[in-house]
C-alpha positions as CSV (number, residue, x, y, z in Angstrom):
1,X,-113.2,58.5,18.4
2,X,-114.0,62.1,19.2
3,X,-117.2,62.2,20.0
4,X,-118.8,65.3,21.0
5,X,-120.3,66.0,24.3
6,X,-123.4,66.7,23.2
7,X,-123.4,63.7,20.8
8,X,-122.3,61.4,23.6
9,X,-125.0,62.9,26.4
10,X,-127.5,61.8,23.5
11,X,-126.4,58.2,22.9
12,X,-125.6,57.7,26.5
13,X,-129.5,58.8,27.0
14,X,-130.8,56.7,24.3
15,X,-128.5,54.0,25.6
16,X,-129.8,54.5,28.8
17,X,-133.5,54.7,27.8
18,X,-133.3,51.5,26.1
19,X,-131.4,49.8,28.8
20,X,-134.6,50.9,31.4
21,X,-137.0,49.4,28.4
22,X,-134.8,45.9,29.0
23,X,-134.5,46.4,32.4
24,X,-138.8,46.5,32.3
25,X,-138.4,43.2,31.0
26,X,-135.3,41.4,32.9
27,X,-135.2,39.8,35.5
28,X,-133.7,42.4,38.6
29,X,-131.1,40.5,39.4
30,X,-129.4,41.4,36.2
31,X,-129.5,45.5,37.1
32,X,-126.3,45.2,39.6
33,X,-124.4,43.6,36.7
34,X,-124.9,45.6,34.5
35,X,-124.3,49.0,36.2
36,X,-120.7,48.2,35.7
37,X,-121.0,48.2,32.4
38,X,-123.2,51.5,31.8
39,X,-120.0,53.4,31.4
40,X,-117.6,54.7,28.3
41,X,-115.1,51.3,27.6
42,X,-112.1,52.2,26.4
43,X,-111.2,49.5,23.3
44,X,-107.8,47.5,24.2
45,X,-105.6,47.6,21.5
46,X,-104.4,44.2,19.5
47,X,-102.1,41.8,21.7
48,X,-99.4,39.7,20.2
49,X,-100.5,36.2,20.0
50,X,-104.3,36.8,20.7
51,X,-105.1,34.0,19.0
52,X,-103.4,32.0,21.1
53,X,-105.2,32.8,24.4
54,X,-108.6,31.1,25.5
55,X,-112.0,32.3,23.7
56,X,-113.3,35.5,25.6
57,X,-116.9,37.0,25.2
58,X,-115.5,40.8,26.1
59,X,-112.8,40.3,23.9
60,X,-114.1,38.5,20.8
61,X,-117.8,39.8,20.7
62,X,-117.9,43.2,22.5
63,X,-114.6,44.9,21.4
64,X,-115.4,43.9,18.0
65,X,-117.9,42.3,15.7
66,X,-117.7,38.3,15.9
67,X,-118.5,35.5,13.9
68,X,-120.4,32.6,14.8
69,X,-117.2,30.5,15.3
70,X,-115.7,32.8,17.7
71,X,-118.6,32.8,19.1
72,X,-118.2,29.0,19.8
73,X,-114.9,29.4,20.5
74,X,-116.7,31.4,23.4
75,X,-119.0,29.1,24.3
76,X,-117.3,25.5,23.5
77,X,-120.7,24.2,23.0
78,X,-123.2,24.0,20.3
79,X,-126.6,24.7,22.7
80,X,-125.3,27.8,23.9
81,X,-123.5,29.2,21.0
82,X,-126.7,28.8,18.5
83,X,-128.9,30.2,21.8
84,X,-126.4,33.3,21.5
85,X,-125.5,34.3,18.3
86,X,-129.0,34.3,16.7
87,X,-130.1,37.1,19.1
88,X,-126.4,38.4,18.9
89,X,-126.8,39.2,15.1
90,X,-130.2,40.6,15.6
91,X,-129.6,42.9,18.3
92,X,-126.7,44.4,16.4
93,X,-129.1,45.3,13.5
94,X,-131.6,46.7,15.9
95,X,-128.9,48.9,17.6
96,X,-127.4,50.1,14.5
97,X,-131.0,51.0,13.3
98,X,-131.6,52.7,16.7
99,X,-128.4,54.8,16.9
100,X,-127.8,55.0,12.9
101,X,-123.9,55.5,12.7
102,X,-122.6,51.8,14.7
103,X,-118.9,53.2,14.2
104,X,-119.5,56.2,16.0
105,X,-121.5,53.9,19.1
106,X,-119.1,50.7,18.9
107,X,-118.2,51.1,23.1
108,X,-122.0,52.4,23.8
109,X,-123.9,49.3,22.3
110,X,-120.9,46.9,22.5
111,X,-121.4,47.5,26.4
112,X,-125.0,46.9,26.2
113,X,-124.5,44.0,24.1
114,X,-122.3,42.5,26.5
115,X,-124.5,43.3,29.3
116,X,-127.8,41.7,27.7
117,X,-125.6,38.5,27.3
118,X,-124.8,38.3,30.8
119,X,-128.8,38.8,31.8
120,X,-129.5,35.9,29.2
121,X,-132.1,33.4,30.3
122,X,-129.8,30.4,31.9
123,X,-130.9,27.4,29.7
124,X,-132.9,25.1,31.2
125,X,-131.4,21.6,32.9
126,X,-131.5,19.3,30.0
127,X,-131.0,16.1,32.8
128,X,-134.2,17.7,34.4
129,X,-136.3,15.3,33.4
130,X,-134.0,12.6,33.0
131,X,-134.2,11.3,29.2
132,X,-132.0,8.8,30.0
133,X,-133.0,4.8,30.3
134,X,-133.1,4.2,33.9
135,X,-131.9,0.8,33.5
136,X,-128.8,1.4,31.6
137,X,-127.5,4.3,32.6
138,X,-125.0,5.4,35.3
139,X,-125.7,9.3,35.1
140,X,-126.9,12.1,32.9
141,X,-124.7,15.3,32.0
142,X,-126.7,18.2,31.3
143,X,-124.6,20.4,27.9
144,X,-126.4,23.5,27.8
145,X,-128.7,22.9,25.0
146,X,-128.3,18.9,25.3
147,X,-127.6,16.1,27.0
148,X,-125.0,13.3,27.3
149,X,-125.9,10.0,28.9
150,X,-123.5,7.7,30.4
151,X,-123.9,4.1,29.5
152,X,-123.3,1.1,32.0
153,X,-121.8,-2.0,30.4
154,X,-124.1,-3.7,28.3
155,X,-126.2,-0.7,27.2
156,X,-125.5,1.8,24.1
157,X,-127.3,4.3,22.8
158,X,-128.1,8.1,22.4
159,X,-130.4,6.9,26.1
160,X,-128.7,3.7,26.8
161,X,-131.8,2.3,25.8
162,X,-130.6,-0.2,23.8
163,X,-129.4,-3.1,24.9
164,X,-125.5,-4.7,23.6
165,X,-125.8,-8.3,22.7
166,X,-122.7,-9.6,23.9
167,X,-123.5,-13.3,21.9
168,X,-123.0,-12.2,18.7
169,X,-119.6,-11.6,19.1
170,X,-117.6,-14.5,19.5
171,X,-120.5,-16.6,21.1
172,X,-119.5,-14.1,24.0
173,X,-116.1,-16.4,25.0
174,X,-118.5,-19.2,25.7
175,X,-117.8,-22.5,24.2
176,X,-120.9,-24.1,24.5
177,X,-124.3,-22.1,25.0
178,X,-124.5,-17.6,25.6
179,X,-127.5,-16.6,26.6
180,X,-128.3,-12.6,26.0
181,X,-129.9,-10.8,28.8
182,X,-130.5,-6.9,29.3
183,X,-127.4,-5.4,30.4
184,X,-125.6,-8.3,30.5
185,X,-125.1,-12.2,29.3
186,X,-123.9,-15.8,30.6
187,X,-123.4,-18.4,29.4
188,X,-124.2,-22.4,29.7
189,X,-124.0,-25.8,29.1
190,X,-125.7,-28.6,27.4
191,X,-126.6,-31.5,29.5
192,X,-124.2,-33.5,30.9
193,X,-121.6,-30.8,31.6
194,X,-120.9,-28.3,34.5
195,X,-119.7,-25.0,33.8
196,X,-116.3,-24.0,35.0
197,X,-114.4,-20.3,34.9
198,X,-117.8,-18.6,33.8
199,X,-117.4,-19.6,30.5
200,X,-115.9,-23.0,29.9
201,X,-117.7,-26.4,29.9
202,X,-116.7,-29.4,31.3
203,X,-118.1,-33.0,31.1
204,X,-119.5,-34.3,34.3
205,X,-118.5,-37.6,35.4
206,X,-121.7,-38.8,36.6
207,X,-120.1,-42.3,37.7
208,X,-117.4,-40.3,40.2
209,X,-119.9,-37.8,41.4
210,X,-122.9,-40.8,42.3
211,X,-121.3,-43.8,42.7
212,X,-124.7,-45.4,43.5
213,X,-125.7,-44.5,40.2
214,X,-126.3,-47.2,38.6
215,X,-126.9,-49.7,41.1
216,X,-125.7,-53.4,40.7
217,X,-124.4,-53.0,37.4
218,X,-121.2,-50.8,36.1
219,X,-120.9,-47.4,35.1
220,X,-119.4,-46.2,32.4
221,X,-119.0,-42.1,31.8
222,X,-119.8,-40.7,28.2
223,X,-119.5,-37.6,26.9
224,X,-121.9,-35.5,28.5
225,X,-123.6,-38.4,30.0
226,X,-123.2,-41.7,31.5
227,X,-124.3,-45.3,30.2
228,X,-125.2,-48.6,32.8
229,X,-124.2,-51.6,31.9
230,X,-124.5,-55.0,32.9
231,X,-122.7,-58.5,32.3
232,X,-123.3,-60.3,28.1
233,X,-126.8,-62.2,29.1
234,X,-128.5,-59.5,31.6
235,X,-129.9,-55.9,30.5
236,X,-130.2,-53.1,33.0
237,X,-133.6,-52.3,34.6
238,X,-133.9,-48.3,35.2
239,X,-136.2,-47.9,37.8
240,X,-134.7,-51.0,40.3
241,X,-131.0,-50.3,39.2
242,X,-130.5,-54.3,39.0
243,X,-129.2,-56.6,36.2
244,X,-132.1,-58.6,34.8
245,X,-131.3,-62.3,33.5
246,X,-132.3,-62.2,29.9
247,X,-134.1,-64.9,28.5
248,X,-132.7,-65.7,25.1
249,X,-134.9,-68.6,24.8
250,X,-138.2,-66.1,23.8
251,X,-136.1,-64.8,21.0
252,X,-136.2,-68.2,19.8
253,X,-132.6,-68.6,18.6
254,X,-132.6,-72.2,18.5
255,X,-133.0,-74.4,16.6
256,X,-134.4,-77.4,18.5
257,X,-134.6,-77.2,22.0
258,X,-133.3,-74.2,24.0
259,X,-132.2,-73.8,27.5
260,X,-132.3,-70.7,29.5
261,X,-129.5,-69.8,32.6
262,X,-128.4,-67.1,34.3
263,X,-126.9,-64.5,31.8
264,X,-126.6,-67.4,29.4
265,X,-128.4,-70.2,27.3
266,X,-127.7,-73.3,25.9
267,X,-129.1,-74.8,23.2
268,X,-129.8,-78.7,22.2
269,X,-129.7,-80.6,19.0
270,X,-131.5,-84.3,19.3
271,X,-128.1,-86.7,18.7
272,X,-131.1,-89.8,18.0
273,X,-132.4,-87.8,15.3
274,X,-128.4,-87.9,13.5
275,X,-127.9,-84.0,14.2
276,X,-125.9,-82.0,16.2
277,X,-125.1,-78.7,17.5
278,X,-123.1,-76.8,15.2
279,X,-120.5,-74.2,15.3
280,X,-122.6,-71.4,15.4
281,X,-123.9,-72.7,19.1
282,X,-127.7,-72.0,17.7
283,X,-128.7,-74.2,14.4
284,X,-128.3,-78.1,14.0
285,X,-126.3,-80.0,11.5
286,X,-125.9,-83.4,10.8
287,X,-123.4,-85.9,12.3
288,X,-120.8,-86.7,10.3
289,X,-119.5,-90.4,10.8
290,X,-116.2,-90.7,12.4
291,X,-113.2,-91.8,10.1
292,X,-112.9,-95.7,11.5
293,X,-110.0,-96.2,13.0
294,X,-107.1,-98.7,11.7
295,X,-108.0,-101.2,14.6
296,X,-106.3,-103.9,12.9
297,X,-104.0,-105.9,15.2
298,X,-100.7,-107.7,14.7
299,X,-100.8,-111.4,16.6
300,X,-97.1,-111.4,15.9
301,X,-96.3,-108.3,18.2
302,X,-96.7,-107.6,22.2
303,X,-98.7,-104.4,23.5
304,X,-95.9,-103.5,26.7
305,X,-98.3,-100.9,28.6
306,X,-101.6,-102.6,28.6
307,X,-101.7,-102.8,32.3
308,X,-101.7,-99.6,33.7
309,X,-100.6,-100.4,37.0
310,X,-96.8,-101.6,35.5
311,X,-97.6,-105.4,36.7
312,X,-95.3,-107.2,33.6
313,X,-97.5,-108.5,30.4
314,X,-95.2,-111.8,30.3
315,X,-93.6,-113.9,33.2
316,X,-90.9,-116.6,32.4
317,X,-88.8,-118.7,34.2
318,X,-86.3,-120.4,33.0
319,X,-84.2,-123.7,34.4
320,X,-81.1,-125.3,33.1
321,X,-78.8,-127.9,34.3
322,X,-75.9,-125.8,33.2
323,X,-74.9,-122.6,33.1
324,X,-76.2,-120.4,30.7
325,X,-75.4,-117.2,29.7
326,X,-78.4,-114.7,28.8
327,X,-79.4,-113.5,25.3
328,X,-82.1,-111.5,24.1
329,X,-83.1,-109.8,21.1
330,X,-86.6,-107.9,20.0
331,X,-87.3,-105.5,17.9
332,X,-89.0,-102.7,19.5
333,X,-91.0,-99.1,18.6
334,X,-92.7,-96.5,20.7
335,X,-93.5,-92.4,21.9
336,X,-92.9,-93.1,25.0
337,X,-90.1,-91.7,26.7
338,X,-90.2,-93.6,30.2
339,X,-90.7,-97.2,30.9
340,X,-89.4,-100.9,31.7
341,X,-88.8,-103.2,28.9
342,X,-87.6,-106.5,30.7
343,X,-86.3,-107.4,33.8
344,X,-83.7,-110.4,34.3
345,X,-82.4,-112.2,37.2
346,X,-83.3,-113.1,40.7
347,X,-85.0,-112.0,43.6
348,X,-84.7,-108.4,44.3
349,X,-82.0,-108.8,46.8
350,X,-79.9,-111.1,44.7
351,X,-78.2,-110.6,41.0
352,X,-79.9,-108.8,38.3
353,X,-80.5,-106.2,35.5
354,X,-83.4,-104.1,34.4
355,X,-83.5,-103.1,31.0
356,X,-85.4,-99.5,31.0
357,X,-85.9,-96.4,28.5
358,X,-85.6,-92.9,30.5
359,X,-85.9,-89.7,28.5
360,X,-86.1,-91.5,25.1
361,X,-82.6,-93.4,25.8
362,X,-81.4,-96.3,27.1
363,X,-81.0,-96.8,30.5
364,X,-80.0,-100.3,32.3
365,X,-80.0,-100.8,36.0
366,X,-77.8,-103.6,37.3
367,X,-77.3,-105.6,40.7
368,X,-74.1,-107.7,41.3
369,X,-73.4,-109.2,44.7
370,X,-75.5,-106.6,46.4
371,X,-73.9,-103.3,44.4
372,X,-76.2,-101.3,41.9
373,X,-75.6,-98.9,39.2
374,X,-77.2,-97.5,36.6
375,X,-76.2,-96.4,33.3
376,X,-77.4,-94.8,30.2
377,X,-76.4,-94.2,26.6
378,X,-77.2,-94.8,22.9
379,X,-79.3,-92.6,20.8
380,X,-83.2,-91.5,21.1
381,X,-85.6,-94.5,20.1
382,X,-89.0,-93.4,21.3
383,X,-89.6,-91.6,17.8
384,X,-92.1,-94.3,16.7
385,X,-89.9,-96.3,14.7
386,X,-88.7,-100.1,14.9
387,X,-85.6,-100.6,16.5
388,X,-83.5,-104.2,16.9
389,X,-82.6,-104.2,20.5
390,X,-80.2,-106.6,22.1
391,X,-78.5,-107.7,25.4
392,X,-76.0,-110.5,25.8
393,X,-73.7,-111.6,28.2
394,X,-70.4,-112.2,27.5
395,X,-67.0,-113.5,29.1
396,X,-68.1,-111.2,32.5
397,X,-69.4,-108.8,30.0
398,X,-72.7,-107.1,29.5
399,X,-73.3,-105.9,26.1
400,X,-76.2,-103.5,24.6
401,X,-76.6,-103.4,21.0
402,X,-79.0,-100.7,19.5
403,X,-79.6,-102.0,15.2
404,X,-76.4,-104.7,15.6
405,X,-74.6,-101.5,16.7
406,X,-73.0,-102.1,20.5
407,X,-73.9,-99.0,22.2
408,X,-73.1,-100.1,26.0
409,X,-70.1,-102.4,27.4
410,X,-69.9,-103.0,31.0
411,X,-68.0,-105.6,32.8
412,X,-69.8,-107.6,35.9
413,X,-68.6,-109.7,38.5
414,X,-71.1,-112.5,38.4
415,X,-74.0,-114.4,36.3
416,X,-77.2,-113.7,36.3
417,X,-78.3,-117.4,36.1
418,X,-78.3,-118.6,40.1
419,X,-77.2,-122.5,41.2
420,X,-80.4,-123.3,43.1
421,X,-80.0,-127.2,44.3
422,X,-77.7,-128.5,41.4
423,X,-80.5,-126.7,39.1
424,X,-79.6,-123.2,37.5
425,X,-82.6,-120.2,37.3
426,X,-83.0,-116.8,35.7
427,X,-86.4,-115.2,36.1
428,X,-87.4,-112.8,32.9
429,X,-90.4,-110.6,32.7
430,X,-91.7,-108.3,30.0
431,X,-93.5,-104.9,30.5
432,X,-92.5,-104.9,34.6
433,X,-91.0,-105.9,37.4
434,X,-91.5,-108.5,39.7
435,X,-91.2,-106.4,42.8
436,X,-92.2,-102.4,43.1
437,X,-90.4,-99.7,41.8
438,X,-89.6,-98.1,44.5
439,X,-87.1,-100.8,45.4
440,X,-85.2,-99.8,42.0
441,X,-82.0,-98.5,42.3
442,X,-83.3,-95.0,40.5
443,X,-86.9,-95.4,40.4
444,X,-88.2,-95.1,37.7
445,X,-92.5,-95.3,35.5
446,X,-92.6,-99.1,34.8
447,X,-95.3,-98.6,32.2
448,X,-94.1,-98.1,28.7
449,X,-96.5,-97.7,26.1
450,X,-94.6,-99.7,23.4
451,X,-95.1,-102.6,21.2
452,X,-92.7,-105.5,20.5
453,X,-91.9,-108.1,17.7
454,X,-89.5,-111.1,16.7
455,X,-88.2,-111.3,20.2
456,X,-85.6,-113.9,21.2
457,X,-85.1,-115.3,24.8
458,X,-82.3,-118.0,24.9
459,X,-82.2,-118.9,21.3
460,X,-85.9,-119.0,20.6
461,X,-86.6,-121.5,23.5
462,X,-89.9,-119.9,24.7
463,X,-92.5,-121.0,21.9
464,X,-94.7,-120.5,24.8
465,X,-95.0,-116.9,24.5
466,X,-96.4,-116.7,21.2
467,X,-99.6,-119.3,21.4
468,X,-100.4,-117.1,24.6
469,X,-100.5,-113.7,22.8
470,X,-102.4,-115.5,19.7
471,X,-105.4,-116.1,22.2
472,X,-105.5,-112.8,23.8
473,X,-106.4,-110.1,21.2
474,X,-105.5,-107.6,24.2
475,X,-101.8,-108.5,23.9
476,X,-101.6,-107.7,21.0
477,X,-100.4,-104.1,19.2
478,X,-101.8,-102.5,16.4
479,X,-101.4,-102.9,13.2
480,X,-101.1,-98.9,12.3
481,X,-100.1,-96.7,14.8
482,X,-98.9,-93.0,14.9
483,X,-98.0,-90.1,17.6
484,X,-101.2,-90.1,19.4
485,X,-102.8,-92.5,18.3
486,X,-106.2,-94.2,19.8
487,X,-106.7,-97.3,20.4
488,X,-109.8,-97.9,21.7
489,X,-111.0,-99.9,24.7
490,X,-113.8,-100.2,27.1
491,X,-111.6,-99.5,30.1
492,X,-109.8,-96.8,32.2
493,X,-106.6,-96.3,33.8
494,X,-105.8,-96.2,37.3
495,X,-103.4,-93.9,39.6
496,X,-103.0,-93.8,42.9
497,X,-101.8,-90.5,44.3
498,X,-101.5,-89.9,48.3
499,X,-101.5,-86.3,50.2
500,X,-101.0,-86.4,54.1
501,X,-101.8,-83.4,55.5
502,X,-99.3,-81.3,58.0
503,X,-99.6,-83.5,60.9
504,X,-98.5,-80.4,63.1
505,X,-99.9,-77.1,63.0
506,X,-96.0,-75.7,63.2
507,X,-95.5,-77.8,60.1
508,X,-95.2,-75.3,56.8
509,X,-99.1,-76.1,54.6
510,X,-97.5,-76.3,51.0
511,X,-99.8,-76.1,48.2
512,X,-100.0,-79.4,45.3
513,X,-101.2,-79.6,42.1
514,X,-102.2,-82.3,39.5
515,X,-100.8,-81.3,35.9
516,X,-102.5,-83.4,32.9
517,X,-100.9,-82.9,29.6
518,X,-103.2,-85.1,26.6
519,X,-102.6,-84.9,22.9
520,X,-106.4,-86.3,22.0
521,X,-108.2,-87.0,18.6
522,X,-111.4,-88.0,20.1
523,X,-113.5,-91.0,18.7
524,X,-116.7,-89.7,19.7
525,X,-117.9,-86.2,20.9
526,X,-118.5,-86.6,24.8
527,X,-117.0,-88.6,27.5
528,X,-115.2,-88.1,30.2
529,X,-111.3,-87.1,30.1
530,X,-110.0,-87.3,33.1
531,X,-111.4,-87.1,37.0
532,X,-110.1,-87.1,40.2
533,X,-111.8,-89.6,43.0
534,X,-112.1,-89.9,46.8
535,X,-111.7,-93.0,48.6
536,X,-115.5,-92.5,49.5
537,X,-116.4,-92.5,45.6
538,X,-117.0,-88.4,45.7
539,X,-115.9,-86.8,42.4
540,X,-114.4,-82.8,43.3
541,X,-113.3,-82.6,39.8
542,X,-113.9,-84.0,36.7
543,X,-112.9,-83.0,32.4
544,X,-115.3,-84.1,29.9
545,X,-115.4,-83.8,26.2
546,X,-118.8,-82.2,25.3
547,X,-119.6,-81.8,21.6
548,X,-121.8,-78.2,22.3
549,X,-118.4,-76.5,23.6
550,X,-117.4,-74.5,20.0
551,X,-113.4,-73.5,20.2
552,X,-115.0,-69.8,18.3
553,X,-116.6,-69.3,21.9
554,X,-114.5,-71.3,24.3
555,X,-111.1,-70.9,23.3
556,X,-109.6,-71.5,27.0
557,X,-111.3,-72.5,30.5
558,X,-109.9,-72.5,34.0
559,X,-112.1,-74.6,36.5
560,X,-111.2,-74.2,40.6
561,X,-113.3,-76.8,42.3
562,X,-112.5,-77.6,46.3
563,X,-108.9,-76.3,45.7
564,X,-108.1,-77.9,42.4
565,X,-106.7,-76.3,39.6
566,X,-107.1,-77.3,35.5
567,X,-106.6,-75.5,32.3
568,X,-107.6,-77.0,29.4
569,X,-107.8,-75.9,25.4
């Protein structure tokens, strides 16, 4: 800028004199830096696009008078800028007061400007100390003037001192229980469950993992827990894992006398004292008096099945010096759909005819010189109603009549009255046969459970019948009778059944059953149904009617005793 010489040998010496007063006070290891700048600088003239270029302390400070953002732009830091342009300002003043006319000295002091700023004190390490939080931090960067500290996850925080509770948002992805820790979470689960994944719960079953759990009795998982459980009449002891038998009988929930059993009880009404047990298997009631039966009796009628065994009600045997040609006529009712009901002829191996119902119809069996056949028609009788029945022989001709109605024709090749020593017979019984069965030619149930009235043998010649029916009540039908009716009796019946065992052990064992089928309408409230006996007068099975037995709690029972099998309702 044309400075003298003279003027320049001055300022140079007063630049130089107040460089040795900072040198008096610097540290020495400044002095070799600056001696390269204790010479005249030259000022660079304005580039094209200096803006654009990086922030430069010769450039922006020393070649010219900067402002604090320059400055910055210097620095790109707060700590150091604000340690530097502070002094920066002030040292300008104190030059320009030391030299007087700054435009004249702009190189001189600009160059020991930019020297002092090179032999600033260095700023201290800000991570020396560490400010940081040990336990959340992963590292301390030192900014000149500051500090930044690098969290670990979990931690935040101008220190990472605080610690991130990860719970509060979103219950930290656990679905049951988040538990907050320093630095970190987890979560849980209630009782019951077992965590999967970290963060999901799932129910523990306690009955799969220990199957000894719950001892004798059964286990049954729950929802986060598990329940033992023993048969209706026991309750489950905790410490011995057993079923214990309740005693309902302390709870006193009878009302008379009560009897305790295993898982059960039983309780007793006094049938002397006119009560009974009632419905609700607990309380008494009283006894209701049966409805009486109709138990009148018809002495003009004949009761078919009273022997169990098929053995015929009525024998007869007829004689005549002629021949004679059958003829019979009754009138006849039952339910029954299988039975005899009259047999006419000879000895089994000689002429005869058995008059039969098989499947509610008609069915007649015949015998002529040693051929049989069988034959059945007409309608359905065994629907409870009277029917007039008839058989007559006729010009070689058998003929059925059901209501005056001939149902059945059949032609024969002989009589069934036989020449026996100039005397002609015909034996004739009622309810049976005079010889088994078996001997049939289709066997065939003999008993029929019928009744029969205004019957006709031979034109009404067997008064006989009638006087021996008036004397025996038992003979006799009932007056009313229905589809399963009762009649009521003191007796029992009878049948025999036979199983032979395999005699071989090659031979096939086949399994048998007994099948009982009973419509009943009791007359009293116990007794025994049905049982089946031994020859040695043991009992394996036996069906009784007990009054205590409510249908509400005993709607259907099997029983398997020694290899017998019944159901009953």
């Amino acid at each position: 800028r044309g400075i003298r010489g003279g003027q320049a040998g001055s300022a140079v010496h007063r630049c130089l004199s107040f460089l040795l007063l900072l040198s008096s006070s610097s540290s020495s290891s400044c002095l070799p830096r600056a001696a390269q700048f204790l010479r005249q600088r030259q000022r660079r003239a304005y580039q094209i696009f200096e803006e654009t270029k990086q922030g430069h302390l010769e450039r922006e400070c020393v070649e010219e008078h900067c402002s604090k953002e320059e400055a910055r732009e210097v620095f790109e830091n707060d700590p150091e800028t604000e340690y530097f342009y502070p002094k920066y300002l002030g040292e300008l003043k104190f030059l320009i007061s030391l030299f007087g006319n700054a435009g004249m000295l702009t190189s001189m002091y600009c160059s020991v400007l930019f020297f002092y700023s090179l032999c600033k004190p260095d700023l201290p390490n800000q991570c020396s100390p560490d400010p940081c939080h040990k336990e959340g931090t992963v590292k301390c960067e030192d900014l000149k003037g500051d500090f930044y500290c690098e969290c670990k996850r979990g931690w935040q925080g101008k220190k990472c001192e605080k610690d991130i509770d990860e719970c509060r948002t979103q219950n930290g992805g656990c679905n049951q229980l988040c538990l907050n820790k320093l630095g970190s979470y987890r979560c849980s689960c209630y009782s019951g469950y077992t965590l999967k994944d970290s963060k999901i719960c799932e129910d523990i079953d306690e009955c799969t993992a220990s199957a000894d759990i719950c001892g004798e009795a059964h286990c049954k998982n729950l929802i986060s827990s598990y329940e033992c459980l023993c048969d209706a009449g026991y309750k489950y002891d905790d410490v011995k894992k057993t079923c214990q038998d309740i005693d309902e009988c302390e709870e006193k929930l009878c009302e008379q006398t009560c009897v305790n059993s295993p898982g059960s009880y039983t309780c007793h009404c006094d049938g002397r004292g006119g009560v009974k047990l009632s419905q609700d298997m607990n309380t008494c009631e009283n006894i209701i008096p049966c409805v009486p039966f109709a138990i009148g009796r018809s002495v003009k009628s004949l009761h078919l099945g009273r022997m169990f065994s098929g053995t015929p009600v009525i024998r007869l045997r007829f004689k005549r010096k002629q021949m004679t040609r059958l003829v019979a006529e009754f009138d006849f009712r039952t339910f029954d759909p299988e039975g005899i009901l009259f047999f006419a002829g000879g000895h089994q191996d000689s002429t005869w005819i058995v008059l039969a119902l098989r499947k509610g119809r008609l069915e007649l069996q015949l015998k002529y010189n040693g051929i049989g056949r069988v034959t059945s028609t007409g309608p359905v009788i065994n629907h409870g109603m009277w029917q007039t029945i008839s058989v007559e022989e006729l010009e070689r001709n058998l003929i059925l009549k059901v209501n005056r109605d001939a149902v059945m024709k059949i032609a024969v090749s002989g009589d069934l009255f036989t020449l026996d020593k100039g005397v002609y017979h015909l034996n004739l019984t009622v309810g049976g046969l005079p010889f088994k069965a078996k001997n049939l030619i289709l066997p065939i149930n003999p008993r029929l459970d019928g009744c029969m009235r205004a019957w006709n043998w031979l034109n009404g010649e067997d008064t006989s019948i009638q006087e021996t029916i008036k004397m025996n009540e038992k003979m006799q039908c009932f007056a009313v009778a229905g589809r399963g009716s009762f009649y009521p009796g003191r007796g029992f019946a009878v049948f025999n059944l036979t199983y032979t065992q395999p005699s071989s052990g090659n031979e096939t064992k086949t399994n048998w059953e007994i099948e009982v089928n009973a419509v009943i309408q009791p007359a009293t409230d116990t007794g025994v149904l049905f049982a089946l006996v031994t020859e040695k007068a043991s009992v394996p099975l036996s069906l009784s009617l007990i009054d205590y037995h409510s249908t509400k709690k005993l709607k259907q029972q099997v029983q398997t005793t020694r290899g017998f099998h019944s159901t009953y309702q």
